[in-house]
C-alpha positions in Angstrom: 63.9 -23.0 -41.7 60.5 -22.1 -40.5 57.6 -24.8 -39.2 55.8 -23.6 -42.5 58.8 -24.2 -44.8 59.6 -27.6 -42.9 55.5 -28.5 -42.8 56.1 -28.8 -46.7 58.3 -31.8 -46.5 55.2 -34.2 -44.7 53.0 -35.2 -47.7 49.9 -35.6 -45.3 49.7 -32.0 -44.8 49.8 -31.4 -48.7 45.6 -31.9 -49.1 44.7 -32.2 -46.0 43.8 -29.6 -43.8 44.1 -31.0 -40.6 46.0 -29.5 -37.3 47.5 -32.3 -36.3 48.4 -32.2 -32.1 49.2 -35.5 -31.1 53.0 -35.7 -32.2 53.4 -37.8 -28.5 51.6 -40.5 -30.0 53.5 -41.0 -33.3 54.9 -38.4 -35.1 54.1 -38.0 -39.2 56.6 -38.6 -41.9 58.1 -36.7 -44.3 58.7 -37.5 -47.7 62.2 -38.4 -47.7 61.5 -41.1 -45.5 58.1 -42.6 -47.3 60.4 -42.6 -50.5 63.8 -44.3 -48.4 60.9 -46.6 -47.4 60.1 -47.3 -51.2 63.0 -47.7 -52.4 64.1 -50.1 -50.5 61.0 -52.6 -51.3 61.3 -52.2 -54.6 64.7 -52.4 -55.3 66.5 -54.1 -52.2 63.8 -56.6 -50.6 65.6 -59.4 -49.1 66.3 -60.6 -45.7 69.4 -59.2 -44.4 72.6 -61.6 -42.8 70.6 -64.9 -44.8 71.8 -64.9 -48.2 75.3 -64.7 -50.1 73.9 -63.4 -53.2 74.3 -59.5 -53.9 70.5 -58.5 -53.1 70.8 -59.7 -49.5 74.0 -58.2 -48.9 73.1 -55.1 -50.1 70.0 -55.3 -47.8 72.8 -56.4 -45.0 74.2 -53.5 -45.7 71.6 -50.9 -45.7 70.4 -52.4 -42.4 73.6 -51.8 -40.5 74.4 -48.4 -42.1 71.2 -47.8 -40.3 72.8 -49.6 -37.2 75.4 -46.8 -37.1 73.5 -43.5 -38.2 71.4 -44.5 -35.0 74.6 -45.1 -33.0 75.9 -42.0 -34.4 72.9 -39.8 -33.4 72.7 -40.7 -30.0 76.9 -40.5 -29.2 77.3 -44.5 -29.4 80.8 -44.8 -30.8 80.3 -49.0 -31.0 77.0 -50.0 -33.4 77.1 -53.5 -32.0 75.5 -52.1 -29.0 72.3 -50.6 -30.7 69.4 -53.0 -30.9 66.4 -52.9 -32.8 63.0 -54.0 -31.8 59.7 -53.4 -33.1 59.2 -50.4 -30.8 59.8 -48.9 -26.8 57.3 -51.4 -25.3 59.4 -54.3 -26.7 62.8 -52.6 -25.8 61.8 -51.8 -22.4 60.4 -55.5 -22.2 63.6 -57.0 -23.1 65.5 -54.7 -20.2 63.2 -56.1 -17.7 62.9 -59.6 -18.8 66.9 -60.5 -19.4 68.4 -58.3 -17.1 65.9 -57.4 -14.4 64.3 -61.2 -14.1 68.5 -62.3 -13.4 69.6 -59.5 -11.1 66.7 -58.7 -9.1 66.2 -60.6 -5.7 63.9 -60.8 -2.9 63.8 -58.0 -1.0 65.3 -55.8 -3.7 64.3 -52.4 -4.4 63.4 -51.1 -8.2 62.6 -47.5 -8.4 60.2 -46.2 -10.9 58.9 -42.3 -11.2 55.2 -42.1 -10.7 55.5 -40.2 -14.3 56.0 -42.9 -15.9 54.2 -44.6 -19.6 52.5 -48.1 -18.5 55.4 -49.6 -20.8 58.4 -48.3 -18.2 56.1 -49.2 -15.5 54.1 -52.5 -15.5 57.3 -54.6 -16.9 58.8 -53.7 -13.2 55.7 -54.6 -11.6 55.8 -57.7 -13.3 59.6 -58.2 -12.2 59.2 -57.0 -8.6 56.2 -59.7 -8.2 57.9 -62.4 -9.8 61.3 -61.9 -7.6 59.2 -60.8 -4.5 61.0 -57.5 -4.6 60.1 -53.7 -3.7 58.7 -51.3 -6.6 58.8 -48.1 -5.0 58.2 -44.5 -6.9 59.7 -41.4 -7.1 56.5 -38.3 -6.5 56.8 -35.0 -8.1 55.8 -32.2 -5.6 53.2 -29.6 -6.8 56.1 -27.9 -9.0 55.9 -31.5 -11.0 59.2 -32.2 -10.2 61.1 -35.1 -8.5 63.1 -33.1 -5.5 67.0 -33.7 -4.4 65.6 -35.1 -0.7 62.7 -37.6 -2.9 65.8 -38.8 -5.0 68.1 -39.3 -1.5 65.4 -41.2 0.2 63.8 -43.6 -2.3 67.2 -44.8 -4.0 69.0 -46.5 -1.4 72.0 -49.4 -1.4 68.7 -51.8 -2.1 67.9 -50.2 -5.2 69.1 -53.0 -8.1 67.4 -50.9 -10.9 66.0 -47.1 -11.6 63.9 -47.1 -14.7 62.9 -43.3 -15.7 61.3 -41.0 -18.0 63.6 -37.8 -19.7 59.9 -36.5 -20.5 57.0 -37.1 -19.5 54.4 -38.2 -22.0 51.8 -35.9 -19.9 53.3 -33.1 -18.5 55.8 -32.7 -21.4 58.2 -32.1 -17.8 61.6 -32.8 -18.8 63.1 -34.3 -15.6 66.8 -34.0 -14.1 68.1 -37.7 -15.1 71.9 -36.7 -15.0 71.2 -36.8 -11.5 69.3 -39.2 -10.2 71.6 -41.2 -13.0 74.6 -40.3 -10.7 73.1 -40.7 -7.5 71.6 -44.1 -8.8 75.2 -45.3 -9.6 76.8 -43.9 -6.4 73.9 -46.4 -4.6 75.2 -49.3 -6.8 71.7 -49.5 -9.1 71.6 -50.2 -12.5 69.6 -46.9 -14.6 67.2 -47.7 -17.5 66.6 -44.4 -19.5 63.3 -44.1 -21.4 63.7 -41.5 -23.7 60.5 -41.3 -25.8 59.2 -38.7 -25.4 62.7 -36.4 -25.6 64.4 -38.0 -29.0 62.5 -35.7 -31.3 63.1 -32.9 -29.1 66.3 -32.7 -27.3 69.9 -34.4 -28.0 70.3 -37.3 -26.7 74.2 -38.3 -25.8 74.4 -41.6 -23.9 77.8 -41.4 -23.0 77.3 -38.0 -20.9 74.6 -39.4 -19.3 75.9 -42.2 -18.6 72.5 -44.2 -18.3 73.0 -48.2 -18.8 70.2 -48.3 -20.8 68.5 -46.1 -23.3 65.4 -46.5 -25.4 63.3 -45.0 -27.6 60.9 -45.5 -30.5 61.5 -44.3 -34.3 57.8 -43.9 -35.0 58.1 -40.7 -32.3 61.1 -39.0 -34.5 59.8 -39.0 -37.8 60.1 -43.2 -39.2 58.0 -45.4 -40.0 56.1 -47.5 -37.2 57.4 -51.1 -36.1 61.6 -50.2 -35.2 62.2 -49.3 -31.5 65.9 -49.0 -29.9 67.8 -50.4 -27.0 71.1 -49.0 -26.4 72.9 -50.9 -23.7 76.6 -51.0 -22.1 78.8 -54.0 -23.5 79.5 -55.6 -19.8 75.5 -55.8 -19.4 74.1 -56.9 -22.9 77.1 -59.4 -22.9 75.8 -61.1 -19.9 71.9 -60.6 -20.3 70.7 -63.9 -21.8 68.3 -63.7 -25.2 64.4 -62.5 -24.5 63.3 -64.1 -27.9 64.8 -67.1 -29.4 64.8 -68.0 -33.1 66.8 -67.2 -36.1 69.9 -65.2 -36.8 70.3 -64.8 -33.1 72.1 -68.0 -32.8 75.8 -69.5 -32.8 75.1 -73.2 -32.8 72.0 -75.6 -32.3 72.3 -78.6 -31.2 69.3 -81.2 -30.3 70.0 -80.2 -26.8 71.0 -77.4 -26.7 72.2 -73.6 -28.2 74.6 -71.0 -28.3 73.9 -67.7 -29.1 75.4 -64.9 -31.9 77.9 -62.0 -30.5 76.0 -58.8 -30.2 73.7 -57.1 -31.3 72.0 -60.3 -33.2 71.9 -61.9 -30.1 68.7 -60.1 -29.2 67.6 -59.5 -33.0 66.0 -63.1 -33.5 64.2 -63.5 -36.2 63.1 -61.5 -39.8 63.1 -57.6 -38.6 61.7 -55.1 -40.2 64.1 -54.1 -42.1 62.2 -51.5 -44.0 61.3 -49.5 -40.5 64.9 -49.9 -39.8 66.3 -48.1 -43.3 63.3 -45.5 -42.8 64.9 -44.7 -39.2 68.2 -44.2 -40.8 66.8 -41.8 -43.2 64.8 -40.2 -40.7 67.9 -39.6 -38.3 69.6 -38.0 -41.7 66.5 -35.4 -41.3 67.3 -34.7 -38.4 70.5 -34.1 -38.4 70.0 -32.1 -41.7 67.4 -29.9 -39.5 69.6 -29.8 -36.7 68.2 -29.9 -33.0 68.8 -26.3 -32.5 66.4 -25.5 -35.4 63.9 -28.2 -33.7 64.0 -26.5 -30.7 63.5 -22.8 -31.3 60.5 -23.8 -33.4 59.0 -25.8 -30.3 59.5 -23.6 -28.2 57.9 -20.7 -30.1 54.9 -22.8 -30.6 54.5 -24.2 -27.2 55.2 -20.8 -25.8 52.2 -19.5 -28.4 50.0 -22.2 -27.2 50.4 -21.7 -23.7 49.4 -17.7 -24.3 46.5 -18.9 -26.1 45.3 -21.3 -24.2 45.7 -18.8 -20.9 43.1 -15.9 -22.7 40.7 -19.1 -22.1 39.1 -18.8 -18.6 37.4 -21.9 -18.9 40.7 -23.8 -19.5 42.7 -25.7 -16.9 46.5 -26.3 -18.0 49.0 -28.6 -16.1 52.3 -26.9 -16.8 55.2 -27.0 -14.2 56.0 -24.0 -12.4 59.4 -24.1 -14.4 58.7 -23.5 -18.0 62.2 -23.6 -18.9 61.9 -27.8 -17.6 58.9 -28.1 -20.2 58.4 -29.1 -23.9 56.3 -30.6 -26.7 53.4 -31.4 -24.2 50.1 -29.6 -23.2 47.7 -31.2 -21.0 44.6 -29.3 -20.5 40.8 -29.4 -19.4 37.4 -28.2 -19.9 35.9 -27.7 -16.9 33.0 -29.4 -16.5 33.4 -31.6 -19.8 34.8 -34.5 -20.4 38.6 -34.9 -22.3 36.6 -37.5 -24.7 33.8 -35.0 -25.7 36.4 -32.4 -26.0 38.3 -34.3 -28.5 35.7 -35.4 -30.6 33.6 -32.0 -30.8 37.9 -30.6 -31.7 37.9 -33.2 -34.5 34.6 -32.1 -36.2 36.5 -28.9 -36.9 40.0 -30.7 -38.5 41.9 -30.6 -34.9 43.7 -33.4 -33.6 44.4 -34.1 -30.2 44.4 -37.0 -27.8 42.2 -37.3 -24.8 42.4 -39.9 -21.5 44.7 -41.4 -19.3 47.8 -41.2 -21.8 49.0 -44.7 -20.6 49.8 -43.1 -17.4 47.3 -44.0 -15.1 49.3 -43.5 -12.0 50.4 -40.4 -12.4 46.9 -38.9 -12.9 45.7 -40.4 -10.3 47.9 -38.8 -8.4 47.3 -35.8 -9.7 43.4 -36.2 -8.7 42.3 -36.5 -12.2 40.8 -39.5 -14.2 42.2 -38.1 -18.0 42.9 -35.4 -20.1 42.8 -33.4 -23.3 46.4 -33.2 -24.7 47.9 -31.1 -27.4 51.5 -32.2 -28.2 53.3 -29.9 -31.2 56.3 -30.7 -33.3 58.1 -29.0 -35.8 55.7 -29.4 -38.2 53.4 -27.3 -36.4 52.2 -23.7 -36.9 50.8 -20.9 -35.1 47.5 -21.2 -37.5 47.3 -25.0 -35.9 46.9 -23.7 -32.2 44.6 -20.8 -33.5 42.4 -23.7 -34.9 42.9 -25.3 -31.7 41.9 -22.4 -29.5 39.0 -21.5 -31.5 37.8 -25.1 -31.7 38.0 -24.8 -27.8 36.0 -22.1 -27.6 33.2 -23.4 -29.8 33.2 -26.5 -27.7 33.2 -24.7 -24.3 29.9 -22.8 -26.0 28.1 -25.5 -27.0 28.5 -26.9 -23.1 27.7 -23.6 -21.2 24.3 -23.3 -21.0 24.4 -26.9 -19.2 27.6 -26.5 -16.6 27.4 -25.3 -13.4 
């Protein structure tokens, strides 16, 4: 299938004539999922694991056949351990608060990558101050990427927990986690995968990368908003005590005290949304209907456009690694001389969308000497047409400026 044959299946393209660029932030929907969605409120709606009657079990039901599509998609060959949340943030949240809260200690060393989204990042500083314990980062060089020698010498037999990006949300740099997932465990640390930014993009098999955690948001990979995923191995969710406490996560309550329900409810507390959860389903059936190889040669095409576009530009600045073959989804560009915000909002009077700022990475472009900027992300959705639009919006902004820059 093409991007234009494919663009066809997302209702918010039908009238509207948008060139939509900021698939990083949350992805659109098509219509298989909006009507999965539909269905299920009006002819399902009930609380799933409550109620005896045939309305909630079929809701049970539909909930944990989600449970093990998701599974399914991501190599998991035991359901139980896939937990849903309302997104990443939460997800990542929960990793920290129940496991890193119990197993980090004074003096311990988490490792982060200075790439990282805010929510894989201030969680651990909020663990390392609590337990008085060393947050220390992995740096890219000027390549963007985290070397062999940077991995050696930051994860040491003190490291307790490495918590890293597949992609980053900025530099769309997909990094090398097999190995610093290997070298983490040969060190004795625990490895929290946050994998974002790659599930639309790139197959994601938990057992080959052996990472102890993995997490990732539907609203990125084509569901609704509100369902986010933990995967986690059995010996660590087993002994990680609950981060929310209420309903349906529980065993027995007694005025003093509680036990707590086998996995996965034990970390489920409370009504979920359910709906989110049965739209994921349907949106991993798209997927897989697609097929990741299809997803990827259309990317890459349009990224590879893009970035030949973008380079006839003179007055364009692009932060691309030197490896293009590490790189996908994510452009991060700037005007020079104008400001990311202006950029975007000038690029939205002529139907292009893209995000401008600090991306919820605040470290990293500091690092990278800059205080925010434009990004165009793509996905399979996307046509050539879009990034003309784009590149022609560009150059009517840079016009407009001209006369005043330097």
């Amino acid at each position: 299938m093409t991007s234009k044959e494919i663009r066809k299946d997302f209702p918010i393209f039908n009238d509207n004539k948008i060139s939509y660029l900021d698939s990083a932030a949350t992805s659109q929907k098509p219509k298989c999922v909006i009507d999965e969605v539909k269905k299920y409120y009006e002819e399902v709606n009930s609380n799933p694991h409550r109620g005896t009657y045939s309305l909630s079990m079929e809701a049970t039901n539909r909930y944990e056949e989600a449970r093990q599509k998701v599974a399914d998609f991501i190599g998991c060959d035991d359901s139980s351990l896939i937990i849903f949340s309302k997104n990443a943030t939460e997800s990542l949240n929960l990793v920290a608060n129940s496991y890193g809260l119990d197993n980090v200690n004074e003096d311990d060393e988490i490792v982060i990558s200075i790439m990282e989204h805010h929510s894989n990042l201030v969680p651990w500083q909020n663990v390392a101050r609590i337990k008085k314990a060393k947050l220390n980062y992995l740096y890219i060089n000027d390549k963007y990427e985290i070397t062999e020698d940077e991995i050696k010498s930051k994860i040491t037999s003190n490291t307790k927990i490495v918590a890293i990006t597949y992609v980053s949300n900025v530099l769309g740099v997909i990094v090398d986690v097999k190995e610093i997932i290997d070298y983490a465990h040969s060190q004795g640390a625990v490895v929290v995968l946050d994998a974002s930014q790659s599930i639309s993009h790139m197959k994601l098999d938990v057992k080959q990368l052996d990472a102890d955690f993995v997490i990732f948001s539907g609203h990125k990979m084509f569901s609704p908003m509100g369902v986010g995923v933990l995967y986690g191995k059995r010996q660590l969710l087993n002994k990680m005590r609950p981060f929310l406490m209420g309903g349906d996560m529980i065993e027995y309550v007694y005025e003093q005290d509680a036990t707590f329900a086998k996995l996965p409810n034990k970390f489920e507390a409370g009504t979920q949304n359910v709906g989110a959860v049965i739209g994921l389903g349907k949106a991993v059936d798209y997927m897989q209907q697609l097929g990741y190889e299809t997803i990827s040669n259309i990317e890459k095409e349009l990224m590879d456009y893009m970035v030949m576009k973008l380079s006839n530009l003179d007055f364009i600045t692009m932060y691309l690694p030197a490896d293009i073959s590490k790189h996908t989804s994510v452009l991060s560009f700037n005007i020079k001389g104008i400001h990311p915000h202006d950029v975007s909002s000038i690029l939205d009077s002529f139907n292009v969308c893209i995000r401008a700022g600090n991306h919820c990475a605040q470290p990293l472009l500091r690092h990278l000497g800059l205080d925010s900027t434009c990004r165009a992300s793509i996905s399979i959705y996307n046509t050539k047409e879009d990034i003309d639009k784009l590149a022609e919006a560009l150059q009517a902004t840079y016009d407009k400026f001209k006369k005043y820059l330097k």
